[in-house]
C-alpha positions as CSV (number, residue, x, y, z in Angstrom):
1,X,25.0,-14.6,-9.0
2,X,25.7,-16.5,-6.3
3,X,23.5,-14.6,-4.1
4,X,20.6,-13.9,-6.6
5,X,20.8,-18.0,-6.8
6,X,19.9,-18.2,-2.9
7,X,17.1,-15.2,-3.0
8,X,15.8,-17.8,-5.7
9,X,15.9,-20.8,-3.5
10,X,14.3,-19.3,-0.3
11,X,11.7,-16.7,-2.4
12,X,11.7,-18.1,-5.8
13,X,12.3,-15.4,-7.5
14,X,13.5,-15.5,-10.9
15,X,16.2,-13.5,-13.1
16,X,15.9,-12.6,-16.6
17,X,18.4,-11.0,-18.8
18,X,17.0,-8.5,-21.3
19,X,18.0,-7.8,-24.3
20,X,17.2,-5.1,-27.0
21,X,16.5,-8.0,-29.5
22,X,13.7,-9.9,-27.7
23,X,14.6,-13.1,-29.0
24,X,18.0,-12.9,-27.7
25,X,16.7,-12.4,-23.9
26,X,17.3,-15.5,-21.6
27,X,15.9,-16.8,-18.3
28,X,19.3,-17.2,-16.1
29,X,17.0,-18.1,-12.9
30,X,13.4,-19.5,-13.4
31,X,10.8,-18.4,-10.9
32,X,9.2,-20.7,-8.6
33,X,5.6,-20.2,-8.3
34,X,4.2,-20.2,-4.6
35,X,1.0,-22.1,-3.4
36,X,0.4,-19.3,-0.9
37,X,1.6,-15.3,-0.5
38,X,3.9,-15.0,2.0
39,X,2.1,-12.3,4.0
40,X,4.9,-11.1,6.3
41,X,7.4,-10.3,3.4
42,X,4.5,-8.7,1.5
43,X,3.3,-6.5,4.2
44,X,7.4,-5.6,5.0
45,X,7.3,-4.7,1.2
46,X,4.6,-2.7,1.7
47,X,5.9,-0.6,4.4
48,X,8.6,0.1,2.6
49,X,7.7,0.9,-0.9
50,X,4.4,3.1,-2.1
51,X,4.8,1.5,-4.8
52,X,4.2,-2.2,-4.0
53,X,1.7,-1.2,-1.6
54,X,-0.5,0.7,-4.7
55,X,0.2,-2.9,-6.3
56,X,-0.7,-4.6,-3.3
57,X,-4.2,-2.7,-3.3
58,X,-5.5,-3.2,-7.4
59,X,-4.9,-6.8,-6.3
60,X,-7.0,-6.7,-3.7
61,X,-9.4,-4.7,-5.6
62,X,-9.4,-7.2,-8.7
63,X,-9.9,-10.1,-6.2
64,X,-12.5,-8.8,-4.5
65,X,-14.7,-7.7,-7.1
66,X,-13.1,-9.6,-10.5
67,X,-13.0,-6.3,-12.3
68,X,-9.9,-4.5,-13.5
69,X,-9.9,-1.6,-14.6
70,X,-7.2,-1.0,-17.6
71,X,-6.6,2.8,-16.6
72,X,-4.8,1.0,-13.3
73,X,-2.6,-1.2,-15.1
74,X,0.0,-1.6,-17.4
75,X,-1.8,-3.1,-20.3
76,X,0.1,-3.3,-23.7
77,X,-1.5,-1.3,-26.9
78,X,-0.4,-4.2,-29.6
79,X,-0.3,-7.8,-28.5
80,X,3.2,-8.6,-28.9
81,X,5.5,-10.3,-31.3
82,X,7.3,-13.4,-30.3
C-alpha cells in the first residue's frame, strides 16, 4: 500500500477496491485529476502496450473531430444501478 500511496502522490492515480456487491466497493486512494497529460509517460505507455496506444488514438480521434463512435468503446447496454 505503501507504494501504491507514492504512485498516487507523484501520478495521481487512484485505487479502488471492488467488490461483487457494488455498494460494498470502496475508494482506498482517490485520484488526482491533472490540469495537463503528462506526454512523456503517455508516449512510454504507448511504446509499451498496444493496448494504451489503441486508447491513445480514439482519443485523439474523438478530440479531433467530437465524434465517438460506440462500436470503439466500451459503452454499457443498461445505465446502471447505484
Amino acid at each position: 500500500m505503501k507504494e501504491l500511496r507514492m504512485l498516487s502522490g507523484v501520478h495521481g492515480i487512484g485505487l479502488i477496491r471492488l467488490d461483487t456487491n457494488p455498494s460494498e466497493s470502496e475508494i482506498l486512494i482517490p485520484a488526482r485529476e491533472r490540469p495537463e497529460i503528462d506526454w512523456e509517460s503517455a508516449n512510454r505507455l504507448a511504446a509499451e502496450n498496444k493496448d494504451f496506444l489503441d486508447y491513445l488514438k480514439l482519443v485523439k480521434q474523438l478530440y479531433q473531430t467530437g465524434e465517438a463512435r460506440a462500436s470503439d468503446w466500451d459503452v454499457p447496454k443498461a445505465p446502471l444501478d447505484f
